[in-house]
C-alpha positions in Angstrom: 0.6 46.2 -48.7 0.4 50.1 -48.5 -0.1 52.3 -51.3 0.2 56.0 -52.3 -2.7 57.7 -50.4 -3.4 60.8 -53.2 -5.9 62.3 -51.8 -3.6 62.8 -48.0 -0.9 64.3 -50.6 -3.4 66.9 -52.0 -5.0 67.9 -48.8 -2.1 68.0 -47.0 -0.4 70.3 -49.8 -3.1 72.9 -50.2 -3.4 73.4 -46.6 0.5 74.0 -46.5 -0.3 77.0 -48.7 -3.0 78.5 -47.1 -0.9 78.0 -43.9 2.1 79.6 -45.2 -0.4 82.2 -47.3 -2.1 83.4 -43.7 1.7 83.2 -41.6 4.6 84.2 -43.5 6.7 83.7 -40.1 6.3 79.9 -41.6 8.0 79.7 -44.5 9.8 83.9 -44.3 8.4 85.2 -47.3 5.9 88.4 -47.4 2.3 88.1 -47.6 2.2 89.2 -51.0 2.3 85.1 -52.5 4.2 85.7 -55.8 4.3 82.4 -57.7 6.8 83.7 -60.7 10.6 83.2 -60.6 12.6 86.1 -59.6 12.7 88.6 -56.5 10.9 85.7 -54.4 12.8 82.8 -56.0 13.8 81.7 -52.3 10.3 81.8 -51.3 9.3 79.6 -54.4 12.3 77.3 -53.5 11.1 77.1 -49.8 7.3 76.1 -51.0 9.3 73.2 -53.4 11.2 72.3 -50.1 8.5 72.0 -48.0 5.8 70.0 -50.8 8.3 67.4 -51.4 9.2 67.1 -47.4 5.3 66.8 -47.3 5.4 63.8 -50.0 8.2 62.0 -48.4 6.6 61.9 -44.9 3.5 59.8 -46.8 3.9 56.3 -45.9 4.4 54.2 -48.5 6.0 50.6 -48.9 9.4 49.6 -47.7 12.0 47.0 -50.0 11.2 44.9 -47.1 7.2 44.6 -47.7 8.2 44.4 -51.5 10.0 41.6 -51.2 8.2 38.4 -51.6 9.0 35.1 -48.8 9.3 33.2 -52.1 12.2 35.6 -53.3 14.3 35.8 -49.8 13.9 31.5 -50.1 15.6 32.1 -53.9 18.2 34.2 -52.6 19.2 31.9 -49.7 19.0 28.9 -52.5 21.4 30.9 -55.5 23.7 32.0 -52.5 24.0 28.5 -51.1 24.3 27.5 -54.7 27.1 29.5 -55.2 29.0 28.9 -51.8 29.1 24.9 -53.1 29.8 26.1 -56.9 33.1 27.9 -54.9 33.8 24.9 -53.1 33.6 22.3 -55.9 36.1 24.4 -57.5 38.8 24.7 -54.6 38.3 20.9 -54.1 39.2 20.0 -57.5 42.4 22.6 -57.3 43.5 21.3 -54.1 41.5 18.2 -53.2 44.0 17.4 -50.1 43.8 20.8 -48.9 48.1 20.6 -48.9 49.1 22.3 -51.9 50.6 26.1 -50.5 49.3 27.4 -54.5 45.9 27.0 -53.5 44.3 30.0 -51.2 40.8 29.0 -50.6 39.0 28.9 -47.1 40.1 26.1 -45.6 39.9 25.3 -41.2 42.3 22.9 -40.4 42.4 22.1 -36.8 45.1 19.5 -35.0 46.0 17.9 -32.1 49.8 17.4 -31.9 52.2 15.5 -29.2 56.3 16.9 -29.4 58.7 15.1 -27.4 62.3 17.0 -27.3 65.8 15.3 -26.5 65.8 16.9 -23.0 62.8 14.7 -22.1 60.5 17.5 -22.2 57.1 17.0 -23.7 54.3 19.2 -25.0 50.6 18.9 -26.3 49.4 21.2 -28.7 45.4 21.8 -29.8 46.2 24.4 -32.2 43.3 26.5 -34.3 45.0 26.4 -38.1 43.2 27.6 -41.3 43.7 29.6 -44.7 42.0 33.0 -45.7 42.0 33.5 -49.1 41.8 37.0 -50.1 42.2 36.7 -53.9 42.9 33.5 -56.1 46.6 34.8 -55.5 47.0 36.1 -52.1 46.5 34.3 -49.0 46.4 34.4 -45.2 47.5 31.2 -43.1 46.7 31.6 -39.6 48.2 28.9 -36.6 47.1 29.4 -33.0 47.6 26.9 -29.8 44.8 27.4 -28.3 46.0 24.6 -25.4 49.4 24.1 -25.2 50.8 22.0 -22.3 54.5 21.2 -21.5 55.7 19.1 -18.9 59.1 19.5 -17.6 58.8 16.5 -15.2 61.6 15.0 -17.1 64.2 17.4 -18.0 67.1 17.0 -16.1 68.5 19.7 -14.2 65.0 21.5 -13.1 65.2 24.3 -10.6 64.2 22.9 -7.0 60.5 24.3 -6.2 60.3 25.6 -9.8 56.8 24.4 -11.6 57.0 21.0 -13.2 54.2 21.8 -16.0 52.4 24.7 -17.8 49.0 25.6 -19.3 48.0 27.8 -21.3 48.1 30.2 -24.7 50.9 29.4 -27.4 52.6 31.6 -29.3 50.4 32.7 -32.4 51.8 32.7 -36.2 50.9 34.3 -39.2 51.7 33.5 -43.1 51.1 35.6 -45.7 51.9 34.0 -49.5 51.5 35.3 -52.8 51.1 33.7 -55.8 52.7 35.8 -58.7 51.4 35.9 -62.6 55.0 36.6 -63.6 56.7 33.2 -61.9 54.4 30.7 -63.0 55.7 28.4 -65.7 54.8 24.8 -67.4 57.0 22.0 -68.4 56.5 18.3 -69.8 54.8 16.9 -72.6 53.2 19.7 -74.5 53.3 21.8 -70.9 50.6 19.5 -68.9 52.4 20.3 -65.4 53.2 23.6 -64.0 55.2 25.4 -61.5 55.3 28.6 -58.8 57.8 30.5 -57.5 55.7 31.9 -54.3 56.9 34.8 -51.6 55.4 35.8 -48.5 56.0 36.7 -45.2 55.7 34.9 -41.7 55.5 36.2 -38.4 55.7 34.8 -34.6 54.0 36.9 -32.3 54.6 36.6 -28.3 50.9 35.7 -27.3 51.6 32.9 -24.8 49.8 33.0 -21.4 52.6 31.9 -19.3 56.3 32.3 -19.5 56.8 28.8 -19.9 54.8 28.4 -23.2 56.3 31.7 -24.9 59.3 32.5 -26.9 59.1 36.3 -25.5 60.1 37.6 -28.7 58.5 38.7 -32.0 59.7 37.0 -34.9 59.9 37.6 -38.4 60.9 35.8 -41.7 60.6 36.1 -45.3 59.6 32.9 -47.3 60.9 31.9 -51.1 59.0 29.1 -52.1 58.5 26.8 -55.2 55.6 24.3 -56.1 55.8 21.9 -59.3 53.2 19.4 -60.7 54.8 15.9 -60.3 54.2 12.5 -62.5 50.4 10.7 -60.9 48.6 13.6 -59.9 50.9 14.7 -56.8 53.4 17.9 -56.4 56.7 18.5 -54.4 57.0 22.0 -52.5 59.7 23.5 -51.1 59.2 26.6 -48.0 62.3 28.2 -47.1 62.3 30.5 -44.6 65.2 33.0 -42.4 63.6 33.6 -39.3 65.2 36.8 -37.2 64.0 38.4 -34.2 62.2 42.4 -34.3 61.5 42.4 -30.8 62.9 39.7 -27.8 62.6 39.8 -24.1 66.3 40.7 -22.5 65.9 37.0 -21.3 65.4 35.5 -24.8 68.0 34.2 -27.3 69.1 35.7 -30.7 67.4 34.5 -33.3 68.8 33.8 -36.4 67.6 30.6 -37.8 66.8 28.6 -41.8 63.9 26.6 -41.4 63.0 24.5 -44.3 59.9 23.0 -45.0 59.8 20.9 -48.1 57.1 17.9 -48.9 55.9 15.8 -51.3 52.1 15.0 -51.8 51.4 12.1 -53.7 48.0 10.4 -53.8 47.4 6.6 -53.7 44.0 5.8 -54.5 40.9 7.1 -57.1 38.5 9.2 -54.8 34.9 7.1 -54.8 35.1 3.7 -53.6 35.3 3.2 -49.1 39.4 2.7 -49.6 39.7 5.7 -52.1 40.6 9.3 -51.8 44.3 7.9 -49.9 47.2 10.0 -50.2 50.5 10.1 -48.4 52.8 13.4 -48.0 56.6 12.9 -46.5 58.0 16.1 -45.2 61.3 17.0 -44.5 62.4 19.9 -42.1 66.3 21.1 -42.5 67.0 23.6 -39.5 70.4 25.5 -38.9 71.0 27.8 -36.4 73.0 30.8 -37.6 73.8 31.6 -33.7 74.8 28.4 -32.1 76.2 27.0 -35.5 74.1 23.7 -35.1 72.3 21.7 -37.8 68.9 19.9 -37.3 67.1 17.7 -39.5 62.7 16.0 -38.6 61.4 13.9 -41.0 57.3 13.5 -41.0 55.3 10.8 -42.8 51.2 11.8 -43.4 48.8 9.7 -44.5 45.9 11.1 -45.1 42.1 10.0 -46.7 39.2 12.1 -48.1 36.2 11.6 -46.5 34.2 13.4 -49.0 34.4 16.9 -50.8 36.5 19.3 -49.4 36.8 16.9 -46.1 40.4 15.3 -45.1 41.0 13.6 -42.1 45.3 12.3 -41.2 47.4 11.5 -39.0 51.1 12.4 -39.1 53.9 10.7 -36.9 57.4 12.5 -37.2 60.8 11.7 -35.9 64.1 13.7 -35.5 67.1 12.5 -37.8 69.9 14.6 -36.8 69.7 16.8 -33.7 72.5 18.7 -32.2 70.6 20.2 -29.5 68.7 19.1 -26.6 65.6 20.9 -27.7 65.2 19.6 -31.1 62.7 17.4 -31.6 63.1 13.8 -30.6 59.3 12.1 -32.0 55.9 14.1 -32.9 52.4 12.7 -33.4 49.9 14.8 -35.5 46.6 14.2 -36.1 43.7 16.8 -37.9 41.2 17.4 -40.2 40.6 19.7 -42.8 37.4 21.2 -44.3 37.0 23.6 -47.2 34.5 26.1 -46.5 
């Protein structure tokens, strides 16, 4: 390791004075060296400038040859330490990684198969996760990063027009916030509690082809309430009004109530092989202010930890009450979720 070399310091300081004694073009003060403050204070200022410049251009030892092997290996360990410490906790808040109260990281990739009443069908492998930027604001991010639809079946297809499409799907964004002010408690000596959450969603025209894409940017505002229910479970209810900001002229109004409300409830003690089951029904009301037509899917998860802050389920859906020949007819979900 390097150390203060004194003896360069001195040397290298008493010949800056004799240099700047001999050629006062150096350092612009008169031959006449005048050490006392006053008429030559800028030359006594210059001589401070120019020792200290000399001390800092010494080598001398960087944080980085301070810093012991043995302490970067601590480091690494506390901040790993911390990261599961972090973890722990979300998973024991949300240990389903379903409940729209809790914001921590969580990736949550799917695979999904939608089959409409016009006989068209679609595949979706969609990139889905939360960012939590505070324990009451969060991020939820929802991205097809392969979306396929076949329109082999739909009757009435354009002769020569394409029968299928690959590509990009339209990417959405959820912001939630979880406000001090509209939480609440209820039941026996106030054991469960209760949110009243608002946020924001928006629909952004990403798509890759023109068959995948909606054309138009959408946005909606979200009132939502979560409540603590009997056996560990909770019942939530998303309600949201999308409207269009920007369409294509080829795109339709939108004016739509999309509802998402479900029930989480587990089954089993996390532990054993057959533990950690849980099983969350959803229900989806849709009416469209537009066309004056009323919608209703039903979905039915079952889900299983795996361990910590690791979910794996699979969750088949059907459609109760369409009115339209794009609503959906079945769905087939599968994913996995992992706190991070």
């Amino acid at each position: 390791m390097k150390t203060m070399n004194w003896k360069r310091i001195t040397l290298f300081a008493f010949g800056t004075l004799l240099i700047s004694y001999a050629t006062p073009h150096i350092v612009g003060v008169p031959r006449a060296f005048n050490w006392r403050m006053g008429a030559n204070r800028k030359s006594w200022f210059g001589r401070c400038l120019l020792l200290l410049s000399a001390a800092l251009m010494v080598p001398g030892p960087s944080i980085a040859q301070k810093v012991s092997q043995e302490e970067i290996d601590r480091y690494a360990e506390i901040k790993k330490a911390a990261k599961e410490e972090k973890i722990d906790a979300a998973v024991q808040e949300d240990q389903t990684g379903t409940d729209p109260r809790s914001f921590s990281n969580k990736w949550m990739p799917y695979y999904r198969y939608t089959e409409l009443e016009n006989g068209l069908t679609q595949q979706d492998l969609t990139a889905f996760g939360t960012i939590g930027f505070s324990p009451r604001v969060g991020m939820f991010y929802e991205l097809p990063l392969a979306q396929y639809r076949d329109f082999s079946d739909v009757p009435g297809l354009p002769p020569g027009a394409a029968s299928d499409a690959i590509g990009l799907g339209d990417m959405n964004l959820k912001f939630l916030v979880r406000p001090k002010a509209m939480e609440f408690t209820y039941g026996k000596e106030g054991m469960k509690s209760g949110s009243v959450m608002l946020g924001m969603d928006f629909t952004f025209p990403t798509a890759t082809d023109d068959a995948l894409a909606g054309d138009a940017f959408l946005f909606a505002p979200i009132v939502a309430i979560v409540v603590d229910t009997p056996l560990h479970g909770f019942f939530a209810a998303l309600n949201l009004y999308y409207f269009d900001v920007y369409k294509a002229d080829s795109a339709p109004e939108t004016s739509r109530y999309v509802g998402r409300w479900f029930y989480m409830q587990p089954l089993t003690r996390p532990g054993r092989w057959w533990g950690g089951l849980f099983v969350l029904p959803e229900l989806q009301p849709i009416y469209d202010f537009e066309t004056d037509e009323f919608s209703l899917w039903l979905g039915f998860e079952v889900g299983k930890l795996l361990g910590p802050g690791k979910i794996a389920y699979i969750k088949p859906g059907w459609g109760l009450d369409n009115s339209k020949a794009t609503d959906r007819k079945a769905t087939l979900e599968f994913g996995f979720r992992w706190f991070f």
